[in-house]
C-alpha positions as MATLAB code, in Angstrom:
seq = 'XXXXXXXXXXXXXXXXXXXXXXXXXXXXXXXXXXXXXXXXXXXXXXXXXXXXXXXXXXXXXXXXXXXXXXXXXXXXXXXXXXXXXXXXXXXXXXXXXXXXXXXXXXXXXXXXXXXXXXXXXXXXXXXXXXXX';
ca = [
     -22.519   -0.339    0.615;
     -21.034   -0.655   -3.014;
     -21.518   -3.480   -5.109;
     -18.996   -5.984   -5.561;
     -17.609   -4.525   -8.574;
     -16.756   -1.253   -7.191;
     -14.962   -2.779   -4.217;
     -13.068   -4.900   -6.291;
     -12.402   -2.004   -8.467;
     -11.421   -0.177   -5.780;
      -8.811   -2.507   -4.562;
      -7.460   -2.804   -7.947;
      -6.821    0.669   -8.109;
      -5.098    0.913   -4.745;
      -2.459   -2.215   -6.391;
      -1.808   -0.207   -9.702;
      -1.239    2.837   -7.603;
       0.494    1.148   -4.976;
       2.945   -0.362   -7.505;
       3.082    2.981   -9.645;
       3.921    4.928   -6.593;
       6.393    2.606   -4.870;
       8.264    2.147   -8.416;
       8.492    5.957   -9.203;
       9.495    6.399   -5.217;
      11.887    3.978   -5.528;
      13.971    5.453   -8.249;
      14.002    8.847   -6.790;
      14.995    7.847   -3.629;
      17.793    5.724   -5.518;
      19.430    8.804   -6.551;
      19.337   10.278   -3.360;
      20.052    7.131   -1.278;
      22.376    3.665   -2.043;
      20.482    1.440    0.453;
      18.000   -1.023   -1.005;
      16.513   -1.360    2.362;
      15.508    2.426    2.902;
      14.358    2.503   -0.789;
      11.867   -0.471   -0.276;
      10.356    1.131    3.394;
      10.047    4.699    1.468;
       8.475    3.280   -1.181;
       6.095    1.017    0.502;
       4.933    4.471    2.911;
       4.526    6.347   -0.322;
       2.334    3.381   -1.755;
       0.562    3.290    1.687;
      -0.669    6.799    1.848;
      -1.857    6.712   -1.920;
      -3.517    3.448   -1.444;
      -5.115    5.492    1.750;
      -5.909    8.288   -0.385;
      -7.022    6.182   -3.376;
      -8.907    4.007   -1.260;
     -11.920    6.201    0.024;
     -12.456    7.634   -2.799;
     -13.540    4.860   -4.618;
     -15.448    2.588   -1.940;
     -16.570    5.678   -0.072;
     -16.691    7.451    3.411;
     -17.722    3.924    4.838;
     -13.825    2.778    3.497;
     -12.255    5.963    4.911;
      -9.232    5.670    7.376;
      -7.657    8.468    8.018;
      -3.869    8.629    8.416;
      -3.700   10.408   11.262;
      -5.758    8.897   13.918;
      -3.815    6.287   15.685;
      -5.310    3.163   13.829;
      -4.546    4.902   10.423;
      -0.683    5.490   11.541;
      -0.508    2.057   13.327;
      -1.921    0.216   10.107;
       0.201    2.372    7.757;
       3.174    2.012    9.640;
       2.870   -1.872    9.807;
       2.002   -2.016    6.213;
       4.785    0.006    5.127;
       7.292   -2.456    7.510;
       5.991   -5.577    6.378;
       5.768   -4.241    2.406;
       9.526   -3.113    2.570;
      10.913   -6.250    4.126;
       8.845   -8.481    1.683;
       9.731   -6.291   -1.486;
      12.626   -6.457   -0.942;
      13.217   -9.754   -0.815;
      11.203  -10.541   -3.442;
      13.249   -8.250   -5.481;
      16.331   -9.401   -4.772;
      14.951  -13.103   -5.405;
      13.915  -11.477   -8.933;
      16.417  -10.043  -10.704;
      20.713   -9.923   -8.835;
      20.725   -7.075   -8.841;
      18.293   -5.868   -8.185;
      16.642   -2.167   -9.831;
      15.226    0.835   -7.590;
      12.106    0.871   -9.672;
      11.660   -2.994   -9.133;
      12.155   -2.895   -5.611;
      10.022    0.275   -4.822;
       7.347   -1.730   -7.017;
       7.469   -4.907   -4.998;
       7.115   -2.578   -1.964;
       4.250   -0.681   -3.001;
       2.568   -3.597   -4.340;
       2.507   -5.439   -1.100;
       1.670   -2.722    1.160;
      -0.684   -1.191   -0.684;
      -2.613   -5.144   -0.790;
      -2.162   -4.828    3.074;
      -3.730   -1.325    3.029;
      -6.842   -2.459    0.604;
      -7.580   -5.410    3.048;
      -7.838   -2.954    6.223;
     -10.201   -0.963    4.167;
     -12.105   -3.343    3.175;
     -12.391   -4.523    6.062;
     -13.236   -1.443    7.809;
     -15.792   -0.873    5.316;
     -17.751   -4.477    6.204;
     -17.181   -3.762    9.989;
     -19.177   -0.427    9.771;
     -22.033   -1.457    7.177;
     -22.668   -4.694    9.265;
     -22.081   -3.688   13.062;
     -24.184   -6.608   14.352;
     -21.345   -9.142   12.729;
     -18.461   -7.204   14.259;
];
């Protein structure tokens, strides 16, 4: 199991690239597509599948959740849903109006902290199977 420090490094690293990856997501799907609400739920899936890729790598094949078995999709989907409806609210609450990058980046930030805590919880639920 990794020390504290890594899994709170890890999680940091699934934020920054959650919010790097929903922000550049959301202005390229901007130019492709005028609603803030499908910018926000394609940003926040973007930002889930690099926090999911991100993830594992850092805390290790204990943290690993793949994306296609069913509890993978079913927590990636739900992340993704509840990051695009709360980023983008949030970003609308921010700035009237509100930017692409700003709302991808609210998107990815949230479902990317939604990803990080099934991870890590996944990770304590297989190093301490008595407890779970």
């Amino acid at each position: 199991m990794p020390a504290g420090g890594s899994v709170s490094a890890g999680v940091l690293a699934m934020v920054l690239v959650g919010a790097f990856g929903g922000a550049v997501a959301g202005l390229i799907v901007a130019s492709l597509v005028s609603s803030e609400a499908v910018i926000a739920l394609i940003a926040a899936f973007v930002a889930g599948v690099l926090a999911l890729t991100v993830g594992p790598r850092i805390l290790g094949n204990a943290a690993r959740l793949s994306p296609s078995s069913s509890a993978g999709l079913s927590n990636l989907l739900i992340a993704s849903l509840v990051g695009a409806l709360a980023g983008h609210e949030l970003a609308v609450d921010i700035r009237t109006p509100s930017a692409s990058t700003l709302i991808g980046a609210a998107s990815g930030v949230i479902a990317a902290i939604l990803i990080a805590g099934s991870l890590v919880t996944v990770m304590w639920v297989r190093n301490h199977p008595d407890n779970g």
